[in-house]
KEDRENKE-524163 format. One line per field, with one value per residue (C-alpha): residue number from 1; residue in one letter; x, y, z. Coordinates in nm, 3 decimals, decimal comma, padded with zeros to 5 digits. Example, Ala and Ser with C-alpha at 12.3 -4.5 7.8 and 13.67 -1.06 7.14 Angstrom:
// residues 2
n	(1; 2)
res	(A; S)
x	(01,230; 01,367)
y	(-00,450; -00,106)
z	(00,780; 00,714)
// end
This chain:
// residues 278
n	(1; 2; 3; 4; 5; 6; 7; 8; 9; 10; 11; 12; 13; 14; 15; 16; 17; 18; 19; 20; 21; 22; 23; 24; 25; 26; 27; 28; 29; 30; 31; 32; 33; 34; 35; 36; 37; 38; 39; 40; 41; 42; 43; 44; 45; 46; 47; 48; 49; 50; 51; 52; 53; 54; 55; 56; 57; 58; 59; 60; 61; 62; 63; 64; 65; 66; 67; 68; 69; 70; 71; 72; 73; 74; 75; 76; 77; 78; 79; 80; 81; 82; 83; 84; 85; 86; 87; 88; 89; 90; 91; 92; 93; 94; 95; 96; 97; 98; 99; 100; 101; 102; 103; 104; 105; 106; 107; 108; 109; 110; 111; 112; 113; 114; 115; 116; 117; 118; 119; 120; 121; 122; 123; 124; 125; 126; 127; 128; 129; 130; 131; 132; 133; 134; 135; 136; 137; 138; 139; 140; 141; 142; 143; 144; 145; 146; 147; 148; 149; 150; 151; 152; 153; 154; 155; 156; 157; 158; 159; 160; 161; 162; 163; 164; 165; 166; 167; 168; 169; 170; 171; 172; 173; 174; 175; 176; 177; 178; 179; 180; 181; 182; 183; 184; 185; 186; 187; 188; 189; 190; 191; 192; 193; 194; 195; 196; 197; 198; 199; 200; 201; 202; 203; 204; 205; 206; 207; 208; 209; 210; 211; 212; 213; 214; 215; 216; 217; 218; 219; 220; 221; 222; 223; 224; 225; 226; 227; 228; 229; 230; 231; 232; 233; 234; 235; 236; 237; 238; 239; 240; 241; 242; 243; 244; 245; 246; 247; 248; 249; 250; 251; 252; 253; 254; 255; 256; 257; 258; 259; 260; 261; 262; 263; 264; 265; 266; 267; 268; 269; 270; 271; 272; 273; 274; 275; 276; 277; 278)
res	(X; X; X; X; X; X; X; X; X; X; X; X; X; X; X; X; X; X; X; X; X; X; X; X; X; X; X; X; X; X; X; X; X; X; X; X; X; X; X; X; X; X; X; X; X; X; X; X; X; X; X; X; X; X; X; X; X; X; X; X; X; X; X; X; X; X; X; X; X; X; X; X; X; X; X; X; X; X; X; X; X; X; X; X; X; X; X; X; X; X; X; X; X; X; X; X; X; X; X; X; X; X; X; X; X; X; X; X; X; X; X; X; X; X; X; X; X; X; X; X; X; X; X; X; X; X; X; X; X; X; X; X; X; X; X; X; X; X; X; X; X; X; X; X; X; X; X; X; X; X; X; X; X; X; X; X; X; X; X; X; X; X; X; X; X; X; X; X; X; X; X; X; X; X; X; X; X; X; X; X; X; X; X; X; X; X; X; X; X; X; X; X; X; X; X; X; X; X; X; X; X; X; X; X; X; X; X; X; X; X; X; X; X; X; X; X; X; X; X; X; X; X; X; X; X; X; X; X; X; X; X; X; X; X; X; X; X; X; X; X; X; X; X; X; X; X; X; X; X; X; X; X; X; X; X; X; X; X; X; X; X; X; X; X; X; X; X; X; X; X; X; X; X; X; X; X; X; X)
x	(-02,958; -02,788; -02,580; -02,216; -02,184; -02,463; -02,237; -01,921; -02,096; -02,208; -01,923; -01,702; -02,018; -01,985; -01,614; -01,634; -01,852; -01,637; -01,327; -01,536; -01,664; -01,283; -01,129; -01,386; -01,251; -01,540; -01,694; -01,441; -01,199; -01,279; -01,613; -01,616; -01,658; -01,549; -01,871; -01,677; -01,606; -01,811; -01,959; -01,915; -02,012; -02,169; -02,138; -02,372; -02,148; -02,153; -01,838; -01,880; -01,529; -01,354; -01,212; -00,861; -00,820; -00,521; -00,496; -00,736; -00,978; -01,122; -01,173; -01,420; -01,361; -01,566; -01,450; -01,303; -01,372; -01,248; -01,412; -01,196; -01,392; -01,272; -01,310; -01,427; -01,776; -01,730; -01,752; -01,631; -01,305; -01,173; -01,345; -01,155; -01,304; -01,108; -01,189; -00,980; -00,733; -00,483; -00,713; -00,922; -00,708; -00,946; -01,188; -01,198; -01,055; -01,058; -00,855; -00,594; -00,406; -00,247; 00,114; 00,325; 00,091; 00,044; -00,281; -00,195; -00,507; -00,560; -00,634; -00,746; -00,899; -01,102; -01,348; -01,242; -00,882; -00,819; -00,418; -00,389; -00,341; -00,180; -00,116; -00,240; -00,115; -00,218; -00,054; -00,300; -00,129; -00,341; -00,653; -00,540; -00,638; -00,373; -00,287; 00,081; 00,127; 00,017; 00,248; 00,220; 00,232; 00,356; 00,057; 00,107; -00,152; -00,475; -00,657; -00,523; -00,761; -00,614; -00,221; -00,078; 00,245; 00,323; 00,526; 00,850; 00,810; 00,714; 00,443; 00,160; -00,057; -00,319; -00,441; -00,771; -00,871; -01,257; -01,454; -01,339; -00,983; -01,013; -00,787; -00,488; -00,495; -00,221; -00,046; 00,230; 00,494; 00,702; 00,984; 00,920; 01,243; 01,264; 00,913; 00,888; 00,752; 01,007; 00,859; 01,013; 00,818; 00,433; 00,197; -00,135; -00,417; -00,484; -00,742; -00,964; -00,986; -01,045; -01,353; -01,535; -01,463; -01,765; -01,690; -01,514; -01,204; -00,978; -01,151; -00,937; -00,675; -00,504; -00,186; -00,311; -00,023; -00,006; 00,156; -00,167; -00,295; -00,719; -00,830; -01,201; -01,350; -01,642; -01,961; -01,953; -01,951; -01,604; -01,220; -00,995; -00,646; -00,354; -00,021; 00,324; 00,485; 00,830; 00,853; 00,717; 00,420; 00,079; -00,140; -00,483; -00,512; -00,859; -01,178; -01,270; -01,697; -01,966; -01,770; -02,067; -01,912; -01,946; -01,666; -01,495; -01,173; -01,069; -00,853; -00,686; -00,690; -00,288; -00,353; -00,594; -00,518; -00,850; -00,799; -01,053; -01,128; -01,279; -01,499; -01,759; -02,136; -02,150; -02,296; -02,486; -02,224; -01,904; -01,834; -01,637; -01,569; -01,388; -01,155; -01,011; -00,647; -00,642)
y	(01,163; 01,427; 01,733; 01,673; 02,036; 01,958; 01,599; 01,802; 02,013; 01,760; 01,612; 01,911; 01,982; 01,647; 01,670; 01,979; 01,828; 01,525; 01,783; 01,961; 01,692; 01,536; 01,875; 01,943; 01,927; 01,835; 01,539; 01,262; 01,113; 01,356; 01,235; 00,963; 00,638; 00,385; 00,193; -00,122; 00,107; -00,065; 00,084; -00,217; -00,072; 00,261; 00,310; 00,508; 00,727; 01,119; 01,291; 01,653; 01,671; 01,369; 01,004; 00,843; 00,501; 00,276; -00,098; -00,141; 00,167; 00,450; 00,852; 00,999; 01,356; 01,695; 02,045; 02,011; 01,639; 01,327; 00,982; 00,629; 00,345; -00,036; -00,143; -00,499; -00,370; 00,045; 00,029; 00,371; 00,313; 00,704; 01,047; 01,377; 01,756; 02,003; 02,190; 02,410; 02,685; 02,469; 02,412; 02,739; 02,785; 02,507; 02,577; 02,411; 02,055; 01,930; 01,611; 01,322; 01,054; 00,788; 00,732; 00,489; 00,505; 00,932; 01,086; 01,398; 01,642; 01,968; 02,238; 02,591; 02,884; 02,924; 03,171; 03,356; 03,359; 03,151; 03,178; 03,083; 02,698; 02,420; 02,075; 01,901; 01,571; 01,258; 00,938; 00,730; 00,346; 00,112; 00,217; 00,568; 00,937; 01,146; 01,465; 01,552; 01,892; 02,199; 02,282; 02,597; 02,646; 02,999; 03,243; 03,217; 03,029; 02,991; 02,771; 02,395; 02,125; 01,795; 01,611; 01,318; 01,134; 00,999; 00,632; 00,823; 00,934; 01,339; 01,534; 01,697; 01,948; 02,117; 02,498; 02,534; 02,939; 02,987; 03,181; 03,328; 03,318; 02,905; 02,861; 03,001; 02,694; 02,513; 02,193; 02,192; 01,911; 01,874; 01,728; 01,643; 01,708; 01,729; 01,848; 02,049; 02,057; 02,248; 02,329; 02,159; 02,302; 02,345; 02,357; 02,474; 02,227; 02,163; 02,365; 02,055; 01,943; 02,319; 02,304; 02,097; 02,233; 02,513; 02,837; 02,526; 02,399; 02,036; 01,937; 01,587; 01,419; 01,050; 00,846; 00,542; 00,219; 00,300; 00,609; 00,897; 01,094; 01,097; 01,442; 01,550; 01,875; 02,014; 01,811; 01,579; 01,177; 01,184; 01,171; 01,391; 01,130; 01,321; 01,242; 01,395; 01,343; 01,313; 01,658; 01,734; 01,880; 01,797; 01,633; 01,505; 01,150; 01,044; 01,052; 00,784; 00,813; 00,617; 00,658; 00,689; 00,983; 01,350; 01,558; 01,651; 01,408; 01,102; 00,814; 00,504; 00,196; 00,127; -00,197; -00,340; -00,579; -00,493; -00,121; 00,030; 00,452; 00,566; 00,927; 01,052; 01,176; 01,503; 01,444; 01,088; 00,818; 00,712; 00,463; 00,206; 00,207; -00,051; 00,109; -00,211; -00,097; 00,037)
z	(-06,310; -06,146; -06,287; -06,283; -06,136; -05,870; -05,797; -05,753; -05,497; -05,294; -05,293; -05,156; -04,904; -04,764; -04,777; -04,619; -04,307; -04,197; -04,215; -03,971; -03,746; -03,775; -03,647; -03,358; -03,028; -02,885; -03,111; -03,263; -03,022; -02,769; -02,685; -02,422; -02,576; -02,310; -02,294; -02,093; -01,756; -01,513; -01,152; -00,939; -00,572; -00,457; -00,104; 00,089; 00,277; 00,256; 00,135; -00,046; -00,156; -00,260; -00,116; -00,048; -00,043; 00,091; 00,152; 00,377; 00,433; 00,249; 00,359; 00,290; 00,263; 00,347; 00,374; 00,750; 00,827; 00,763; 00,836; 00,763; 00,693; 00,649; 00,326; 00,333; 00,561; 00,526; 00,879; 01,054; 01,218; 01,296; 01,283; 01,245; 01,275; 01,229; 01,570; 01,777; 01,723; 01,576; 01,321; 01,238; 00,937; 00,790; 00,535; 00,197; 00,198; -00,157; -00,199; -00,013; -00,158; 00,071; 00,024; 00,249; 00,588; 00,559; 00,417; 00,226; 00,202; -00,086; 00,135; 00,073; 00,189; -00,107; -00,145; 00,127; 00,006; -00,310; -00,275; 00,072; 00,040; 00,272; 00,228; 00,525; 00,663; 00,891; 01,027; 00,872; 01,010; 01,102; 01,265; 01,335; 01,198; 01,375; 01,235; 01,218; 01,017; 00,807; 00,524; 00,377; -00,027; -00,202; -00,303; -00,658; -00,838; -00,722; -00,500; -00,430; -00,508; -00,533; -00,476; -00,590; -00,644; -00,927; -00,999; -01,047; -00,734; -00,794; -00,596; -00,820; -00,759; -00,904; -00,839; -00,996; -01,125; -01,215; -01,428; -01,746; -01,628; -01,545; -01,826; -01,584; -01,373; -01,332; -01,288; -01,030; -01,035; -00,656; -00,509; -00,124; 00,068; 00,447; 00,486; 00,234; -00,146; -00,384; -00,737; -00,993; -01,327; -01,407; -01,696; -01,813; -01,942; -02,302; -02,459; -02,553; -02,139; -02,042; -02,262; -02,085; -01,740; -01,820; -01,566; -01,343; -01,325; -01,199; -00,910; -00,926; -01,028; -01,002; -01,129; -01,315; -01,242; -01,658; -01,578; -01,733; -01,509; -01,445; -01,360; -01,319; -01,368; -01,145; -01,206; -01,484; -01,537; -01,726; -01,649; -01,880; -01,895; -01,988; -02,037; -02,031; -02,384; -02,513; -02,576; -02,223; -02,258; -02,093; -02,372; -02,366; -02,417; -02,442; -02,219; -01,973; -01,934; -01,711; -01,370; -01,156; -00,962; -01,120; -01,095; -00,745; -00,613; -00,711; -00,602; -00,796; -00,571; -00,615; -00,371; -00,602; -00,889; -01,050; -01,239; -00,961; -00,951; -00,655; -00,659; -00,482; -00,593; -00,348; -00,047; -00,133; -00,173; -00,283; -00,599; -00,755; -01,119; -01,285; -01,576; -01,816; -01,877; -02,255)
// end
């Protein structure tokens, strides 16, 4: 039989644990726990930055080139270098996302100037990879790595600070008005999803049709989905694991009826993941 003293202490010692493991931000609910994601399709085409994806094709994209590829047989349609002296301002593509026939690219001159950072675009209709303009972004934050619009029709961007200071990057919400992207407001990450970047940062980052955003840090198998509450702040929602990409860009397939996230393993191939809506 044991003490009543020695009872009580157990019992405040165990009590004392699950208040622990409750509270730590990273075990509970912040571990990934979505064992029914699926990979349905890993493609073996090279990308080392991220992938866009439209009706129709894919992109596949590396620090200054682009290749489109039809979807149904990943067969190359349309190559683009960035070559010239129209273009030596390229050096550190990161991201695109396809909105209404125009590919809009992440650019940045990062490492050999982190604040100098461009959004780049192309007339992406049909079979075509044209590029149409350069749009340069106010040296403010750090160095542009992914762009999206949301469904309520704002631009997002993210511009990603390493190292001890990664905690300074920042999310940038747009309004796109005659060519140009005029800030609107902006927010740092929650504490809990700049955790698990390590000395990284956002490398991606993705409207879902449920209205979260999917961002990705640097190199691991999980999607950080955040949210902007009703008191408008960015809050972490819950972790999305077993992508079968790690880290880098990513792209929701808004043509698809099937919840499909597109992302890249760096330089190897690019994958399909099927996310069931939650």
């Amino acid at each position: 039989m044991i003490p009543l003293f020695k009872t009580r202490v157990l019992l405040i010692s165990y009590s004392f644990l699950v208040m622990m493991i409750c509270s730590s931000p990273l075990l509970g609910d912040d571990l990934p726990s979505s064992k029914s994601n699926k990979v349905l399709k890993k493609i073996p085409i090279k990308a080392s930055q991220g992938v866009a994806v439209d009706e129709h094709y894919f992109y596949a994209i590396s620090n200054t080139k682009i290749t489109k590829h039809n979807k149904l047989n990943n067969k190359l349609v349309a190559t683009w270098h960035a070559r010239g002296e129209k273009f030596k301002h390229f050096k550190h593509m990161n991201s695109g996302t396809v909105i209404e026939g125009k590919l809009y690219c992440a650019h940045s001159r990062f490492a050999v100037d982190p604040n100098d950072c461009t959004v780049e675009i192309w007339d992406v209709k049909g079979k075509v990879l044209v590029h149409e303009r350069s749009i340069s972004l106010p040296r403010k934050y750090g160095s542009l790595t992914w762009i999206d619009r949301s469904p309520d029709g704002f631009w997002w961007m993210c511009y990603a600070v390493y190292g001890k200071d990664n905690h300074r990057t920042k999310l940038v919400k747009y309004r796109y008005d005659k060519n140009e992207f005029v800030e609107v407001e902006s927010w740092f990450f929650p504490k809990v999803v700049i955790a698990q970047w390590g000395r990284w940062s956002c490398s991606g980052g993705s409207w879902g049709k449920d209205k979260l955003l999917y961002t990705t840090g640097h190199d691991h198998n999980r999607a950080y989905v955040l949210s902007i509450d009703k008191n408008n702040q960015l809050t972490y929602v819950r972790t999305e694991d077993k992508l079968g990409f790690y880290g880098q860009a990513i792209a929701w397939d808004r043509s698809s009826k099937t919840p499909l996230l597109w992302g890249i393993i760096k330089n190897k191939s690019i994958s399909l993941t099927h996310i069931p809506r939650k």
